[in-house]
C-alpha positions as CSV (number, residue, x, y, z in Angstrom):
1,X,-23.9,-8.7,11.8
2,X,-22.9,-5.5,10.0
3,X,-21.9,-2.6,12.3
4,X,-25.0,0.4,12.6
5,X,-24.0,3.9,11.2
6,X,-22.5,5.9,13.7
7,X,-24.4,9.1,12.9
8,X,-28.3,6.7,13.1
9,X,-26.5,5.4,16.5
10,X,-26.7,8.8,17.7
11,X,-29.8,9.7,16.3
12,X,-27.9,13.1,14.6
13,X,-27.5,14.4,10.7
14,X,-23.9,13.7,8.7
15,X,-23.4,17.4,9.1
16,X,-24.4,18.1,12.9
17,X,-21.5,20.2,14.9
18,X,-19.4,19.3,18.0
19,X,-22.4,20.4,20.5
20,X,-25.0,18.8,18.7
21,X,-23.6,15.5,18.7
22,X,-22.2,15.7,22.7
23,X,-25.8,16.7,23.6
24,X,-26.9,13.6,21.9
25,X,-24.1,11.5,23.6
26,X,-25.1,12.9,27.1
27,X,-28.8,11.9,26.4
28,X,-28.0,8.3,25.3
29,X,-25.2,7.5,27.5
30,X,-27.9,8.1,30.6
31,X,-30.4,6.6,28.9
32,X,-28.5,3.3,28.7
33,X,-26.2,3.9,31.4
34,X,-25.5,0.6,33.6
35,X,-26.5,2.0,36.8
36,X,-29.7,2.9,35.8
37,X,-30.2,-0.4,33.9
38,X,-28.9,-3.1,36.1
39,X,-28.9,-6.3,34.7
40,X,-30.0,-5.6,31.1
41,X,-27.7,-6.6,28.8
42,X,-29.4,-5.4,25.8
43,X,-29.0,-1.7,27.4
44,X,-25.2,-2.3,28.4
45,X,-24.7,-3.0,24.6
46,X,-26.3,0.2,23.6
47,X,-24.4,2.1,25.8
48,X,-20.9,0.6,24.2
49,X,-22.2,0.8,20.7
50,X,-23.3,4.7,21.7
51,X,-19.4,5.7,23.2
52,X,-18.1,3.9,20.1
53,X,-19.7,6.0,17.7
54,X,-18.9,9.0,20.1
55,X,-15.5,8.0,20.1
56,X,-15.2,8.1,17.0
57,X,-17.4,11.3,15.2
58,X,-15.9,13.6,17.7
59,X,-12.6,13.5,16.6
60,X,-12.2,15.2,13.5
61,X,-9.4,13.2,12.3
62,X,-11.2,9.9,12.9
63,X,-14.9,11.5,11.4
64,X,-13.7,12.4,8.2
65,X,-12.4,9.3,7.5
66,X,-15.2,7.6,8.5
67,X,-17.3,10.0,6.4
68,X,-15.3,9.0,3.6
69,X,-14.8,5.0,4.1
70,X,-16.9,4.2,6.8
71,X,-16.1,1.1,9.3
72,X,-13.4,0.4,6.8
73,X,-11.3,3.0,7.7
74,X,-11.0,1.5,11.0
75,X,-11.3,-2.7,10.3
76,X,-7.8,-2.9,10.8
77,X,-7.1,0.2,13.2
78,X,-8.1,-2.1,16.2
79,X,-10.6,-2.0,18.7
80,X,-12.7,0.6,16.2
81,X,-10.3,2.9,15.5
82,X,-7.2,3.3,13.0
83,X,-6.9,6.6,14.1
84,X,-5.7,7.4,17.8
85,X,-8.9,5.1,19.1
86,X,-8.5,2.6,21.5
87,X,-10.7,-0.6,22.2
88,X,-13.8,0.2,24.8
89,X,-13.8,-2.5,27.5
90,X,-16.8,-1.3,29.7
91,X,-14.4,0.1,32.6
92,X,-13.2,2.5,29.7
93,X,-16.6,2.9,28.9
94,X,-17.6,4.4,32.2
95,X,-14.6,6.2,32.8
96,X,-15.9,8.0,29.3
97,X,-19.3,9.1,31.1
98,X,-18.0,10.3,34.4
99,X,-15.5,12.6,32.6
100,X,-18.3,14.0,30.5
101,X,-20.8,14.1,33.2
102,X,-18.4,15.3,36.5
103,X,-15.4,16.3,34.5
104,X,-13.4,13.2,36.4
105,X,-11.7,10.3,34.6
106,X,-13.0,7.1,36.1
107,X,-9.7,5.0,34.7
108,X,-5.7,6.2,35.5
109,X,-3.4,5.2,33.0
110,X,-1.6,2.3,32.5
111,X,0.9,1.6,35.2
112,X,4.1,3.7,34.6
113,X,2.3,5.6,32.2
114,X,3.2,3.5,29.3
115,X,0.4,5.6,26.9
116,X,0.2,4.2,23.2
117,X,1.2,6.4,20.6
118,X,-1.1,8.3,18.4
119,X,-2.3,7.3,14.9
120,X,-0.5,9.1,12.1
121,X,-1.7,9.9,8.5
122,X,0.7,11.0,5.5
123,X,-1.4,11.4,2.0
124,X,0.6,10.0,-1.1
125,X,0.5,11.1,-4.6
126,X,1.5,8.9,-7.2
127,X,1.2,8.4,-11.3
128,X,-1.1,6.3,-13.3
129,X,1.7,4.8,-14.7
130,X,2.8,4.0,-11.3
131,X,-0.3,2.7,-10.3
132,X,-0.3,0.0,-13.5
133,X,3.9,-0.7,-12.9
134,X,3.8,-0.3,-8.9
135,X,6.9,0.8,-7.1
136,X,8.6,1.4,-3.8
137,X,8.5,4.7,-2.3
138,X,10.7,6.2,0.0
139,X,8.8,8.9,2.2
140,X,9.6,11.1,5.0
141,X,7.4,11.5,7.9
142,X,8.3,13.6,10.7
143,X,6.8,11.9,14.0
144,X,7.5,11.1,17.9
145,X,10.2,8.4,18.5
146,X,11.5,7.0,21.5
147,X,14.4,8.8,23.3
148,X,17.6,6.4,23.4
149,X,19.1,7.7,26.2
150,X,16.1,7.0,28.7
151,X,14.7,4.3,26.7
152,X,11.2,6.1,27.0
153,X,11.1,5.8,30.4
154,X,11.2,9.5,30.3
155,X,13.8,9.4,33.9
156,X,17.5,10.3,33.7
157,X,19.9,7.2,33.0
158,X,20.7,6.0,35.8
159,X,17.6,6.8,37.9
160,X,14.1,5.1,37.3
161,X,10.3,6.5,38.0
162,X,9.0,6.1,41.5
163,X,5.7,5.0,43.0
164,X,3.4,8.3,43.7
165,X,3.0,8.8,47.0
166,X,-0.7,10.3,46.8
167,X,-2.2,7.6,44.9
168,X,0.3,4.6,45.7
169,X,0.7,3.7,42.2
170,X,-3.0,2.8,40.9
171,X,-2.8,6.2,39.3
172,X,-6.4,7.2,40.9
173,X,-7.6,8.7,43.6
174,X,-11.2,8.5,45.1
175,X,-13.9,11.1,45.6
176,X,-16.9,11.4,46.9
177,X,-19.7,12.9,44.7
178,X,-23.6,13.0,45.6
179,X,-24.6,9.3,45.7
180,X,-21.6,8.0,43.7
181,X,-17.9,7.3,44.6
182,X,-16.5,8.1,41.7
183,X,-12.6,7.8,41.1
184,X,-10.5,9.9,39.1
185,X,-6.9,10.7,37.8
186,X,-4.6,11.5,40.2
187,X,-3.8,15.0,40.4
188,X,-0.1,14.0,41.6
189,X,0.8,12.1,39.0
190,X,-1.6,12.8,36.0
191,X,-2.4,8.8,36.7
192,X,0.5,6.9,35.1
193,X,1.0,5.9,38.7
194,X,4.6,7.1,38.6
195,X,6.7,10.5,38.9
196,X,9.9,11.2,37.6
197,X,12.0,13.5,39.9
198,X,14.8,13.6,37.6
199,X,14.0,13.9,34.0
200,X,16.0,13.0,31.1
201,X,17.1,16.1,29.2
202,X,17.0,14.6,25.8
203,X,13.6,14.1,26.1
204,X,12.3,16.1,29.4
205,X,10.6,13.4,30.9
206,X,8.1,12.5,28.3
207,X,10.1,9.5,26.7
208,X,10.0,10.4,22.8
209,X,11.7,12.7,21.1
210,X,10.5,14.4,17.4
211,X,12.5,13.4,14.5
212,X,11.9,13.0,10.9
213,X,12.1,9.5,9.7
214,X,12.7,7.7,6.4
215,X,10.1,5.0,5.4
216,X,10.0,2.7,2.6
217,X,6.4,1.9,1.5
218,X,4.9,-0.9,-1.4
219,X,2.7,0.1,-4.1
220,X,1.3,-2.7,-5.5
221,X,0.5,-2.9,-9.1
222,X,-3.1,-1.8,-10.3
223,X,-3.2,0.3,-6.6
224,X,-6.4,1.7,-7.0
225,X,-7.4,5.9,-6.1
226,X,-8.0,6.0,-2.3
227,X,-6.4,2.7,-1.2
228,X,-5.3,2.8,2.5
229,X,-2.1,1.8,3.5
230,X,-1.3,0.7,7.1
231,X,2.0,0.6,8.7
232,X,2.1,-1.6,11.9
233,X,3.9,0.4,14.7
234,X,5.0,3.1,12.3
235,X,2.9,5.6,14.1
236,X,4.0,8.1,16.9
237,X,5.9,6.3,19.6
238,X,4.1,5.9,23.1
239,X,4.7,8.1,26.2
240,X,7.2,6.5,28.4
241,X,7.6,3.3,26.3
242,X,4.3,2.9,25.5
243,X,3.4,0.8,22.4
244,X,3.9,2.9,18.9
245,X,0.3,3.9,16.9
246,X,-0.1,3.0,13.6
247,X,1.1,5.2,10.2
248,X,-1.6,5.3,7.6
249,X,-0.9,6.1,4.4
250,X,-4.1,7.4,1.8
251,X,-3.0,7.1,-2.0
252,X,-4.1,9.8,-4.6
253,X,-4.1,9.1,-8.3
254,X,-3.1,11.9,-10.5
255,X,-5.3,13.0,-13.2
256,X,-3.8,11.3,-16.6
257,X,-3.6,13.5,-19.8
258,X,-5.2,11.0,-21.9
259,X,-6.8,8.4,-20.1
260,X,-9.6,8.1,-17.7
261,X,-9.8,5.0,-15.3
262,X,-13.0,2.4,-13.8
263,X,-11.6,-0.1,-11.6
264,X,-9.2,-2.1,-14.2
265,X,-10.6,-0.7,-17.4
266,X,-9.1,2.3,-18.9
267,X,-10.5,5.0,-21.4
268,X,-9.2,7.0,-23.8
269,X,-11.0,9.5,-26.3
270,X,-9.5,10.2,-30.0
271,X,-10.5,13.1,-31.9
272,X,-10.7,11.9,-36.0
273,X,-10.7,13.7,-38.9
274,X,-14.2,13.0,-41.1
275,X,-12.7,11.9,-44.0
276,X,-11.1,9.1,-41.9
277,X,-14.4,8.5,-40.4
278,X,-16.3,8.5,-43.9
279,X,-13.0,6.1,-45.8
280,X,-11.4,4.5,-42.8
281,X,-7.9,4.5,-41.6
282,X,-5.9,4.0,-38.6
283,X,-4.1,5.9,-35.9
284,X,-1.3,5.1,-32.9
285,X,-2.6,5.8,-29.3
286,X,-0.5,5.2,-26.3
287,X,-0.5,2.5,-24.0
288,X,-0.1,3.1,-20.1
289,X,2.6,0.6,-20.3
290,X,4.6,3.6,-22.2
291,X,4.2,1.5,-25.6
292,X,1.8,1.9,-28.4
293,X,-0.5,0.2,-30.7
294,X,-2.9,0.6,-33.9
295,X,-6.1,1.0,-34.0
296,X,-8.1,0.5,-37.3
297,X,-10.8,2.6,-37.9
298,X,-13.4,0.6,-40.5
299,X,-15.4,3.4,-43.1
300,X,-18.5,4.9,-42.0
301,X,-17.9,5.0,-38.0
302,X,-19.7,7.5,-36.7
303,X,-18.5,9.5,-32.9
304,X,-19.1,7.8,-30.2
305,X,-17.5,4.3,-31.7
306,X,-15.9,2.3,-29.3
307,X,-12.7,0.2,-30.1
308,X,-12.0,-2.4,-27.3
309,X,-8.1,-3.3,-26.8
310,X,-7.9,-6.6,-25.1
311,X,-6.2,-6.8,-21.8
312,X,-4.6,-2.7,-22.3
313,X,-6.0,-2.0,-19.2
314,X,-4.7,-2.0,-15.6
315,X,-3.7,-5.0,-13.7
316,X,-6.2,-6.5,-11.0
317,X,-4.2,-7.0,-7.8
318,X,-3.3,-10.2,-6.4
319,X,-4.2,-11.8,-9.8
320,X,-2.4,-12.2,-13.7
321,X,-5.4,-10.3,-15.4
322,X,-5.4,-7.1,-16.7
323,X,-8.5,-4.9,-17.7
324,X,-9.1,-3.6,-21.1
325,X,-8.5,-0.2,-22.7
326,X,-11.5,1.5,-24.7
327,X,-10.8,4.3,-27.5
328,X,-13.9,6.2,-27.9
329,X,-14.0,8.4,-31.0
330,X,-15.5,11.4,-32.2
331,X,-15.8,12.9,-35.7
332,X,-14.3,16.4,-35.8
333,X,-15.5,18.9,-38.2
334,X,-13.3,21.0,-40.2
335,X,-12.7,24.4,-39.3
336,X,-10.3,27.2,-41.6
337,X,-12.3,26.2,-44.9
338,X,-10.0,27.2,-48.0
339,X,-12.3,28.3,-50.7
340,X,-11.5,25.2,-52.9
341,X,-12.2,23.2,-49.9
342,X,-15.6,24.7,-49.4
343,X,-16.4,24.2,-53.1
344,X,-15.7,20.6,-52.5
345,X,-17.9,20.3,-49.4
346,X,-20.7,22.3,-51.7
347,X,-20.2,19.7,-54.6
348,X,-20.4,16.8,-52.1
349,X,-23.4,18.2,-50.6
350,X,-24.6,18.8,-54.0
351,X,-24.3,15.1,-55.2
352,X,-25.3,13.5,-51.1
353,X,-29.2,12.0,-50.6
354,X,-30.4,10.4,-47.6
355,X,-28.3,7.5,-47.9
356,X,-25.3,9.6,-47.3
357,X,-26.4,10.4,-44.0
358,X,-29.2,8.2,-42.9
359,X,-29.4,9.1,-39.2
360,X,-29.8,12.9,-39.7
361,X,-32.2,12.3,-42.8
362,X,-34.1,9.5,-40.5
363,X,-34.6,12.4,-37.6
364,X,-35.7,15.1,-40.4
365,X,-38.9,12.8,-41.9
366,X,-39.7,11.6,-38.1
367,X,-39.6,16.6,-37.2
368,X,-41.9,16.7,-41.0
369,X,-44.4,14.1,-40.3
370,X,-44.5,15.8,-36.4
371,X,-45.3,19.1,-37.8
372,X,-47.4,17.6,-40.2
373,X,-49.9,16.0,-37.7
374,X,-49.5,19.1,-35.5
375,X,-51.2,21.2,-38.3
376,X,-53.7,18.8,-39.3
């Protein structure tokens, strides 16, 4: 069943603000929250599908890619999110609502602290002609990796993290609030469960360092404008070892000087000169392949004519076909008359009748007989 839009979910406009859409969260979430719906099913479903969509539009990373691709910018992020989300199980679901509610995290982190890395993004710019060729790219992306001398651990070599104290290593501690028993990070530890009383330097404790790296990336041929790329485990490395994110790479077109692009088809407009329009002729264009070829122009074409070249176009991916290129033309009219040339234009004009120029002497008879049965 296709996923609802996140925006409907919440019951708020595209354009609604950070406030409007946590009001609406707060408002759902309690309307469909487990303890006040025990046993329904259909409510505990809502109240996942409502922290998903939260999850999702209040990260402004995340929400304008969504605005852009919708669910498809996420299909192979995981869990419904390519970009820093994680999967909601419904023990991260609650732990979602008690921080919103009470300001408390209902979940610790993993043990150790091994967090997942976040998502990263890096915007790509190529050619046409590269689209229609494809290439390999070599790109630099500066991002978290993990420190070598600690091995993310984030502890000095030669020592190793130790079991807080306070919460015994389940990274929570328990409080009472109201009618609830709610747990929450513990304040020892920031609830990886662990502490590290002697750092690394390299790293100070956190277990990734920054560094610019050097990636190679695929463009396949007949890449089309806004492809997403995704890099498995390319992403900013985890705290203290934690898995890596993801790197996702969004690929620009540049606009082409003479050709304009629709999926594999490509178009290209040719300014003629009337008396090739009126005798006929031919003229070279350029193919994106960096080639050429001839196109014939047959007497009497009028602008607007289109010329289809057979398989000129880009190549469809995964596949041996190529689109088609169209050459549109259009009739220019001379401009910096000489006199002789303007006696020539007179004397053609002179010797012209309607069947010269059928079109304009069609539209003239259709404005007469108009007029004609105005005034009658």
């Amino acid at each position: 069943m296709a996923k609802r839009d996140y925006y409907e979910i919440l019951g708020v406009e595209r354009g609604a603000d950070e406030k409007v859409l946590k009001s609406a969260y707060r408002k759902l979430a309690m309307q469909y929250h487990p303890d006040r719906n025990p046993g329904d099913d259909a409510a505990e479903a809502l109240f996942k599908e409502v922290n998903e969509a939260y999850d999702i539009l209040k990260d402004g990373q995340r929400r304008a890619a969504y605005d852009r691709f919708g669910h498809a910018a996420f299909e192979n992020g995981g869990g419904g999110g390519g970009f820093g989300a994680h999967s909601h199980d419904f023990a991260s679901t609650m732990s979602d609502i008690f921080e919103e509610f009470f300001g408390m995290s209902g979940g610790g982190r993993r043990s150790g602290g091994r967090e997942r890395g976040a998502d990263l993004r890096y915007n790509l710019e190529i050619t046409l002609e590269e689209a229609f060729a494809g290439k390999t790219v070599e790109i630099e992306v500066p991002t978290s990796i993990t420190c070598q001398p600690c091995g993310g651990s984030g502890a000095k070599p030669g020592s190793s993290p130790t079991t807080c104290r306070t919460c015994g290593g389940s990274g929570r501690v328990r409080a009472a609030q109201g009618f609830f028993t709610l747990e929450r990070a513990c304040p020892s530890c920031q609830g990886r469960g662990q502490v590290i009383s002697d750092p690394c330097t390299n790293c100070g404790g956190v277990g990734r360092v920054t560094q610019e790296r050097t990636l190679s990336v695929n463009i396949p041929a007949g890449i089309e404008d806004g492809t997403r790329i995704r890099l498995a485990g390319e992403g900013e490395a985890g705290l203290r070892g934690g898995p890596s994110g993801d790197l996702y790479i969004f690929l620009s077109i540049k606009p082409h000087e003479f050709f304009q692009r629709d999926g594999a088809d490509l178009y290209c407009r040719v300014p003629i000169s009337m008396t090739t329009a009126s005798l006929g002729g031919q003229f070279d264009v350029p193919t994106v392949d960096g080639g050429t070829t001839r196109v014939k122009v047959p007497e009497s074409t009028q602008t607007g004519k289109q010329f289809r070249l057979k398989g000129k176009g880009m190549p469809v991916m995964r596949s041996n076909q190529h689109g088609d290129m169209y050459i549109q033309v259009t009739v220019e009219t001379p401009t910096n008359l000489t006199k002789r040339q303007r006696e020539l234009l007179a004397e053609f004009e002179k010797e012209s009748s309607g069947e010269n120029n059928p079109e304009s002497a069609g539209f003239f008879a259709r404005v007469k007989d108009f007029l004609d049965k105005i005034g009658s």
